[in-house]
C-alpha positions as CSV (number, residue, x, y, z in Angstrom):
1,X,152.0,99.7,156.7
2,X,150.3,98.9,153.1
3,X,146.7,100.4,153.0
4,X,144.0,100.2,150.1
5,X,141.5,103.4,150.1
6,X,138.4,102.3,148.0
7,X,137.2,105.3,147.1
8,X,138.7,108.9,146.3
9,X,135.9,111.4,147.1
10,X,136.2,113.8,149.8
11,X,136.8,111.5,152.4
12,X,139.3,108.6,150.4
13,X,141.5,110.9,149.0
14,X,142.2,113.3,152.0
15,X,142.8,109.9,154.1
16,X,144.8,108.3,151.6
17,X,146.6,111.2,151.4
18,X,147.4,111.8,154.8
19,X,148.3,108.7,156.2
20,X,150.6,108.4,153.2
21,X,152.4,111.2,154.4
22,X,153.1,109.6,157.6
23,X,155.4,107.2,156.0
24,X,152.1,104.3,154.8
25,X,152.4,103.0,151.5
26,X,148.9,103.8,150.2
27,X,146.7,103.0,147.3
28,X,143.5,105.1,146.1
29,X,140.7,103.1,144.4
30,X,138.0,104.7,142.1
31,X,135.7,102.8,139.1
32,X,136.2,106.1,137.7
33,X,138.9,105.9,135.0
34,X,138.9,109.6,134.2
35,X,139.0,110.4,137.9
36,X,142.2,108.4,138.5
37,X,143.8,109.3,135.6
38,X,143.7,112.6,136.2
39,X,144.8,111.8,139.9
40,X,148.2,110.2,138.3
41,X,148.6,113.2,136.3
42,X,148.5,115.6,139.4
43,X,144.9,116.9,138.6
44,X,142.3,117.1,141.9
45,X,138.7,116.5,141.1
46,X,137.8,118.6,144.3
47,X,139.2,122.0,145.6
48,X,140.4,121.7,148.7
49,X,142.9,123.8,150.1
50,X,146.5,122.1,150.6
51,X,145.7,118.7,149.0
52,X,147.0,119.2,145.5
53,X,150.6,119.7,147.5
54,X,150.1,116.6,149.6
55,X,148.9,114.3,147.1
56,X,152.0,115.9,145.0
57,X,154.5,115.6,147.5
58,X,153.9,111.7,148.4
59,X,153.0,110.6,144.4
60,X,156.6,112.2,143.8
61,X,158.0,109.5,147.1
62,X,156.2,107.2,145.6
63,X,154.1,106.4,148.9
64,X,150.9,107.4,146.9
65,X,149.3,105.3,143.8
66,X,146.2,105.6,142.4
67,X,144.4,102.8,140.6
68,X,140.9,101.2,139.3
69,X,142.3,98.0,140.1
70,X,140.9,96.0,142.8
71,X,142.5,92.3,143.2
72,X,146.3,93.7,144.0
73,X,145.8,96.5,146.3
74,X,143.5,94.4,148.1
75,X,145.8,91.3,148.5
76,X,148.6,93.3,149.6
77,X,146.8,95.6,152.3
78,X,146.8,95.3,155.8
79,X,143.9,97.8,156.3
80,X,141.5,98.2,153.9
81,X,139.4,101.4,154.3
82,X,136.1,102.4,152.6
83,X,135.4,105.7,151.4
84,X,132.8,105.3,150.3
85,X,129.3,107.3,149.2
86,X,126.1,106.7,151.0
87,X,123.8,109.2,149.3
88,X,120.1,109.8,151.5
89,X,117.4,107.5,150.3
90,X,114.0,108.8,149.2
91,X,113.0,108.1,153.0
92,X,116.3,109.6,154.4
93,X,117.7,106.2,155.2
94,X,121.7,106.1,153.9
95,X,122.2,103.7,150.7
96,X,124.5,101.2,151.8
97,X,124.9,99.4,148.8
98,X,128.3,100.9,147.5
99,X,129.6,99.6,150.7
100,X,127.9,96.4,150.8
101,X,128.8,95.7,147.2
102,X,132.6,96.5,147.7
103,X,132.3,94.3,151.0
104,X,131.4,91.2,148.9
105,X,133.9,91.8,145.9
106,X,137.0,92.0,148.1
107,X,136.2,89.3,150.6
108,X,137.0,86.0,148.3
109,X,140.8,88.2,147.6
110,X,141.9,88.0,151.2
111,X,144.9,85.6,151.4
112,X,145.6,86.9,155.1
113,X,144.7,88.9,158.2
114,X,142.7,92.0,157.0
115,X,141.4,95.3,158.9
116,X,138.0,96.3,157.1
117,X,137.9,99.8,158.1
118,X,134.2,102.0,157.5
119,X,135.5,105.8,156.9
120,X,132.0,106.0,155.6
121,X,129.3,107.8,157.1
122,X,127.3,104.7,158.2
123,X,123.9,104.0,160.0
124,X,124.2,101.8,163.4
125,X,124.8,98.3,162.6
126,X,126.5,99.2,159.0
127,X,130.0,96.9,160.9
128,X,127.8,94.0,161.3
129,X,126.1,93.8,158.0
130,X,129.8,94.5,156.4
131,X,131.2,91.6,158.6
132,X,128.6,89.4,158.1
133,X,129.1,89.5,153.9
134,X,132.8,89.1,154.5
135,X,132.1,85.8,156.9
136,X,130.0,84.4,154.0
137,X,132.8,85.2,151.3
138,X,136.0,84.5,152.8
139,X,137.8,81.6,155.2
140,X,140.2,84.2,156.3
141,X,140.8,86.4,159.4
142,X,139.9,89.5,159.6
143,X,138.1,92.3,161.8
144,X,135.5,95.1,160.8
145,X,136.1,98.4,162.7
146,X,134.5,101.5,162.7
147,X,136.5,104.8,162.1
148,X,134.1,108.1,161.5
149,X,135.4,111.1,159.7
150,X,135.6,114.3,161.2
151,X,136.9,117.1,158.2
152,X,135.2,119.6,157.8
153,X,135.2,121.1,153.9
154,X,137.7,124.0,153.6
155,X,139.8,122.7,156.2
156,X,140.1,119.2,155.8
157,X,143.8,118.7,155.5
158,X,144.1,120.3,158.6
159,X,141.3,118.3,160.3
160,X,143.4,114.9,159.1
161,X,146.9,115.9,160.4
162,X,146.0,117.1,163.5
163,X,142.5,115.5,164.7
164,X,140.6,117.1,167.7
165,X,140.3,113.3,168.7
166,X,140.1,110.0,166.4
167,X,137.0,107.7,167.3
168,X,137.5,104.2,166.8
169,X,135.0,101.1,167.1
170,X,136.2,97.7,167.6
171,X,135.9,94.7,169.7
172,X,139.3,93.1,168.6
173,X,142.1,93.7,170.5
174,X,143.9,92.6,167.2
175,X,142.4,95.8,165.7
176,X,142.7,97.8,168.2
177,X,146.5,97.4,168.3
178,X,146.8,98.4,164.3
179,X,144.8,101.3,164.2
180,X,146.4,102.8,167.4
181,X,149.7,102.4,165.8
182,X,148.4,104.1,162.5
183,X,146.6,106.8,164.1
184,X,149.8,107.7,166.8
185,X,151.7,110.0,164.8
186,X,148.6,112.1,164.7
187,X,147.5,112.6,168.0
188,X,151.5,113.1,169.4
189,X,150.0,116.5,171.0
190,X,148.2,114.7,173.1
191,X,144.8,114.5,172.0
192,X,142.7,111.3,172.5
193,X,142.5,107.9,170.1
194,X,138.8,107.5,171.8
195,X,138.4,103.4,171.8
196,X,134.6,101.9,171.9
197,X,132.6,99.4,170.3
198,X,131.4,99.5,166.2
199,X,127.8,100.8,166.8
200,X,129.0,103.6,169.4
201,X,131.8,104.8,167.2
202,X,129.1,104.7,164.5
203,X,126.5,106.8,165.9
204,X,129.5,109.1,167.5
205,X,129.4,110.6,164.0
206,X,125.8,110.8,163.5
207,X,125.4,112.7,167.5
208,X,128.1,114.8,166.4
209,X,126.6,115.8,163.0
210,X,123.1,116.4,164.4
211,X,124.1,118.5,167.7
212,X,126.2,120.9,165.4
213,X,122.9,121.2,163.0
214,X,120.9,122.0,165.9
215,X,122.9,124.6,167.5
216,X,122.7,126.4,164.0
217,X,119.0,125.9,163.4
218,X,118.1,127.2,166.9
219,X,120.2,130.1,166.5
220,X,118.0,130.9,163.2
221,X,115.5,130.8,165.1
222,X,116.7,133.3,167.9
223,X,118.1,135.5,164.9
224,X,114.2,135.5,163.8
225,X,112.5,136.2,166.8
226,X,115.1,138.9,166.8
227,X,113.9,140.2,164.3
228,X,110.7,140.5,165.8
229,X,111.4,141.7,168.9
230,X,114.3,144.7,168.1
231,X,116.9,143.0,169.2
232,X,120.5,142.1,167.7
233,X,121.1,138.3,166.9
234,X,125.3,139.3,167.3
235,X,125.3,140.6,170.4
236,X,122.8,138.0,171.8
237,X,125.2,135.1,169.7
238,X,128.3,136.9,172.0
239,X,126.3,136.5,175.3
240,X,125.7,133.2,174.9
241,X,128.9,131.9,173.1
242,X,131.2,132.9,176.1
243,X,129.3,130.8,178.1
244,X,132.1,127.5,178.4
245,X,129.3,125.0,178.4
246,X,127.8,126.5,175.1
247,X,130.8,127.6,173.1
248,X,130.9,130.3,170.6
249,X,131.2,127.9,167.0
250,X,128.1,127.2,165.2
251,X,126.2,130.4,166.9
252,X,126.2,132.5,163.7
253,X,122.8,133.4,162.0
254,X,122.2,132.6,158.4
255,X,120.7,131.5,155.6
256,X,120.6,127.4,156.7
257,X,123.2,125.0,156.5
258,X,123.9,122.9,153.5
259,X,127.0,120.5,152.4
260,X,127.0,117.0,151.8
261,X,126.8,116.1,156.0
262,X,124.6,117.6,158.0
263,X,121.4,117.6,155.7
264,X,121.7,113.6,154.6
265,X,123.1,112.9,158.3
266,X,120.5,114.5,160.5
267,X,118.0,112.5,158.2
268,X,119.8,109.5,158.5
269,X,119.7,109.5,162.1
270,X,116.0,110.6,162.3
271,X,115.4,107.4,160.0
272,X,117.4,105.4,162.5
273,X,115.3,106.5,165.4
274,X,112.2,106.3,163.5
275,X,113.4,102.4,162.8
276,X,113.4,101.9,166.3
277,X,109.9,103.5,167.2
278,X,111.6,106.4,168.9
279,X,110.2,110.2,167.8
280,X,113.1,112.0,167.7
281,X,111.0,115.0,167.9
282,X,114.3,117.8,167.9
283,X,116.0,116.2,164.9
284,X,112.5,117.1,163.2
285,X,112.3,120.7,164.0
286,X,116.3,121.2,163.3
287,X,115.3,119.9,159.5
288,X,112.2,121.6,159.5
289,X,114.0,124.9,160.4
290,X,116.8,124.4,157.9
291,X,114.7,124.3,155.6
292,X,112.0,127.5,156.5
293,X,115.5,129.5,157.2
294,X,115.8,129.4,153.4
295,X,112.3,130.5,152.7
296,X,112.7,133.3,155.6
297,X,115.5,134.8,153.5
298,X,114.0,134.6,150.3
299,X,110.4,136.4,151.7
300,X,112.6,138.9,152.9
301,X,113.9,140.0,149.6
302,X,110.7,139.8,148.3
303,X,108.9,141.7,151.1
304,X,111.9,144.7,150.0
305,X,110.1,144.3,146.2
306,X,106.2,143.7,146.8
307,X,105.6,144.5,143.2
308,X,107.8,141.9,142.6
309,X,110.9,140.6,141.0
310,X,110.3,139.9,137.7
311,X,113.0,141.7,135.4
312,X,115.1,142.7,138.7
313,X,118.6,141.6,137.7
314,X,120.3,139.8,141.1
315,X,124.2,139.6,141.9
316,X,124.5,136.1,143.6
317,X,127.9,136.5,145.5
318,X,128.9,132.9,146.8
319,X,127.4,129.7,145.3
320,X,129.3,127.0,147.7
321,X,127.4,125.9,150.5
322,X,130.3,127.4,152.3
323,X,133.7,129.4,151.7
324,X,136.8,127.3,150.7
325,X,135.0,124.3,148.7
326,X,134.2,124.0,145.4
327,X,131.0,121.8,146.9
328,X,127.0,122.9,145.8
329,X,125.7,120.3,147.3
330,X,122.4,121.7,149.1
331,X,123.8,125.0,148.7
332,X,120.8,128.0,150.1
333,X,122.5,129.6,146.9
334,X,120.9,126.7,144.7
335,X,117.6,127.3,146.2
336,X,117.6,131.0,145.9
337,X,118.2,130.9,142.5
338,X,115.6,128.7,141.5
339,X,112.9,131.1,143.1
340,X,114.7,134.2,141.4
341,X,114.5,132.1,138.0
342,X,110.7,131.3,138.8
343,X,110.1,135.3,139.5
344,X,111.1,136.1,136.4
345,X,114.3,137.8,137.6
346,X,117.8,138.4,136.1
347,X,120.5,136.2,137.8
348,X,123.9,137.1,138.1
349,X,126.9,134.8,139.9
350,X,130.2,134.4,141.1
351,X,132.1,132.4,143.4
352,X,135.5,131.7,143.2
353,X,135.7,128.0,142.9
354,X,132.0,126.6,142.2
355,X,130.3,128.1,139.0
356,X,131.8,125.4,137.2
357,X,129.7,122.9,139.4
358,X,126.8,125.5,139.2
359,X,127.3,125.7,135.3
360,X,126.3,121.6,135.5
361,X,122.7,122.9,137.2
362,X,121.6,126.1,135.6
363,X,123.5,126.3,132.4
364,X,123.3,129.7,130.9
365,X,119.6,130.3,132.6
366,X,122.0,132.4,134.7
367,X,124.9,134.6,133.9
368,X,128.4,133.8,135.5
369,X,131.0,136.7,136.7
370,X,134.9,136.7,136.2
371,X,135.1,138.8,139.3
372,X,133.0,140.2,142.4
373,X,132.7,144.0,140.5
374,X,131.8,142.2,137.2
375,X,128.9,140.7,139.1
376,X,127.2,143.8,140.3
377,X,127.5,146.0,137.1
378,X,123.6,147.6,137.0
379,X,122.5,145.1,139.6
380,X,119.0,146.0,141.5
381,X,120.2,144.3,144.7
382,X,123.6,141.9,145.8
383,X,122.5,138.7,147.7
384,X,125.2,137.4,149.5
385,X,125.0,134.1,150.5
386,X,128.3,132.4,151.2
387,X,130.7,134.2,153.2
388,X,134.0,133.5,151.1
389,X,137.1,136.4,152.4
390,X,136.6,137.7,148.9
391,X,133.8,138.9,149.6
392,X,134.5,140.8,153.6
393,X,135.8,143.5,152.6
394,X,134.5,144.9,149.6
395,X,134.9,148.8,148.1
396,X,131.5,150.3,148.9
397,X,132.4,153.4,147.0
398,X,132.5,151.0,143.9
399,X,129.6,148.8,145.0
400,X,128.0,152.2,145.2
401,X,128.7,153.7,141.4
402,X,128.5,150.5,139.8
403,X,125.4,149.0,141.1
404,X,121.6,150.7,139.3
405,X,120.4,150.4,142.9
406,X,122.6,149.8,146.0
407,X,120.7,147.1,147.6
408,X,122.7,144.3,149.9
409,X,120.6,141.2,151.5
410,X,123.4,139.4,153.4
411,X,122.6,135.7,154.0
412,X,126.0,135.0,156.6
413,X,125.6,138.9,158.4
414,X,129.4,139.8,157.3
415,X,129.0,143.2,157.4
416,X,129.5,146.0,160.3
417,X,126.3,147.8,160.6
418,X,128.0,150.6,161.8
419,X,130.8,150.3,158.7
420,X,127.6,149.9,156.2
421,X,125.4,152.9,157.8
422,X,128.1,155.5,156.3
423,X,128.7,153.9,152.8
424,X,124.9,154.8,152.4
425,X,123.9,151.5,150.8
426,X,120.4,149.5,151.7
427,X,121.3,146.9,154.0
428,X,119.5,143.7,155.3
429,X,120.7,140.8,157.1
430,X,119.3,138.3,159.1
431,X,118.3,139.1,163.4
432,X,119.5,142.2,163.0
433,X,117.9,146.0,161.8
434,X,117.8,147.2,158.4
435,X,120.2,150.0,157.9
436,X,119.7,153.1,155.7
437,X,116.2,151.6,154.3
438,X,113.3,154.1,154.3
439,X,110.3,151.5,154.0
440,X,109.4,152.2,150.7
């Protein structure tokens, strides 16, 4: 089949990508001339683990182009997908008007049947609005359907080839018939193309988004009372996680989530409900929580330091919102660093693939590391905040001799108390006991 991708973020390009490698002729569409010219010359904008391969492999068979033009992809597509952004409004509500724009442009070039697919992340009733501005701009056929991403950052690839289920939403049986035959060679395993109407399949995403983000913030807040109470937030996270109707993902403790889903989704849906008159009163803890988690970690560095933390020098260690994405956005490590700045302390950082996105934030107000060791050279304390495999196994004995005071504050709890009680160093994580810390 011919397919037009309008967009190459995240989203766009790993789906362009993908179904291209099924045997799809596909074209990528971006306003941004830079972007797609460094797209034609084998350059990702993003890192993300096995897509420079893929995009190399079906630009080379020619089943992959990338364009800013609009008019001739457009005409000669069957489907029609939108990758689009829809960045969180000042009230939480998604911007629709990429989406909305790109809806109006392409209607008048339809010269036949189209499938208008949302790949966006898309409030309830997003399929309607999109069909309505089509109706108004075209006399051709066509259908609106509703197709949620499920790829998770780091993994992506993976998450495309061989989906845990596809979710589709449409009432045309016309559409229904063209996105089962595109989505087949995925799902040959056996797991389920899931067929229900546009606003189901659109707030299937949203549900999704906002259970995951509540199963983390409540298990911050058991890894706090912990805490409180003397108890261990892993062994707790391993009694409840072998229980089948809980599971044992999202159960870890930590420093909040962050990314570029769950913090604008969870809101979006809370503005949805809120649109509705219905108090979605858990959605409003889970973002309230998120967001104290941050603050619990950050009080708890400075409890270790009550005279304070001015002239402390810092060894960030992870910058990412999480391990295997180049992606800061609403990175804990963001926030952390603006209250070290603010105290007066010395910054330090390194991850492996985002100080260059950092770098755009703080500039040289922080310092950046080649390396992990090069990081913690005289350093009063590490803070660890995303858990990348660089980072899990680590030489104590060098941690040890190179730091000016062996301090670890570990914002993902990677480490083995037992392993860290006989390297000597200071350890604190989060619902769990301080290990060879004296209290003063």
């Amino acid at each position: 089949m011919k397919i037009a991708v309008v967009g190459t973020g995240y989203v766009g390009l790993v789906t362009g990508t993908g179904l291209a490698d099924t045997g799809n002729t596909v074209t990528c569409i971006d306003i941004d001339e830079k972007k797609v010219e460094d797209l034609k010359n084998g350059i990702i904008p993003i890192f993300e683990p096995g897509l420079d391969v893929l995009v190399d492999r079906n630009v080379k068979d020619e089943r992959l182009t990338f364009t800013t033009e609009l008019e001739g992809p457009i005409k000669e597509a069957q489907i029609i997908f939108f990758a689009l952004p829809t960045p969180p409004g000042a009230d939480g509500s998604a911007d629709l008007s990429f989406v909305l724009n790109v809806a109006e442009q392409i209607a008048p070039m339809f010269d036949d049947y189209k499938v208008i697919v949302d790949k966006s992340t898309v409030p309830v009733g997003t399929a309607d609005k999109v069909r309505e501005i089509i109706a108004r701009n075209t006399d051709q056929e066509f259908d609106v359907v509703s197709n949620p991403e499920f790829l998770r950052e780091g993994a992506a690839v993976d998450d495309f080839m061989k989906p845990e289920r596809v979710v589709i939403g449409t009432s045309s049986d016309k559409a229904k018939e063209l996105m089962n035959r595109l989505y087949k060679p995925f799902v040959r395993q056996g797991n389920p193309i899931i067929f229900m109407d546009e606003r189901s399949a659109e707030l299937t995403k949203y549900a999704a988004n906002a259970f995951l983000a509540t199963k983390i913030s409540f298990m911050n807040e058991i890894a706090n009372l912990c805490e409180l109470v003397d108890a261990d937030v892993d062994n707790v996270r391993r009694g409840v996680g072998t229980d089948s109707r809980i599971g044992k993902r999202f159960l870890f403790a930590g420093v909040g989530y962050g990314g570029s889903c769950f913090p604008k989704d969870v809101q979006a849906l809370a503005k949805t409900a809120d649109d509705y008159q219905y108090d979605f009163q858990i959605l409003d803890s889970v973002m309230e929580v998120n967001t104290l988690q941050r603050k619990h970690f950050y009080d708890k560095i400075c409890a270790r330091f009550p005279h304070g933390l001015k002239g402390k020098k810092i060894a960030v260690w992870g910058l990412s919102f999480k391990p295997n994405t180049d992606d800061i956005r609403e990175a804990p490590a963001l926030y952390l660093i603006e209250n070290f700045l603010l105290a007066d302390a010395e910054v330090r950082a390194y991850d492996p693939e985002a100080m260059s996105n950092v770098k755009k934030i703080f500039s040289d107000q922080i310092s950046y590391a080649d390396e992990p060791y090069d990081c913690i050279k005289d350093a009063d304390m590490i803070v660890l905040v995303t858990e990348w495999s660089v980072f899990r196994t680590p030489n104590f004995d060098k941690i040890n001799s190179l730091m000016a005071n062996p301090v670890i504050f570990d914002g993902r709890n990677v480490y083995d108390l037992d392993t860290i009680e006989e390297t000597g160093i200071e350890y604190h994580s989060i619902g769990r006991k301080s290990v060879n810390y004296n209290g003063k």
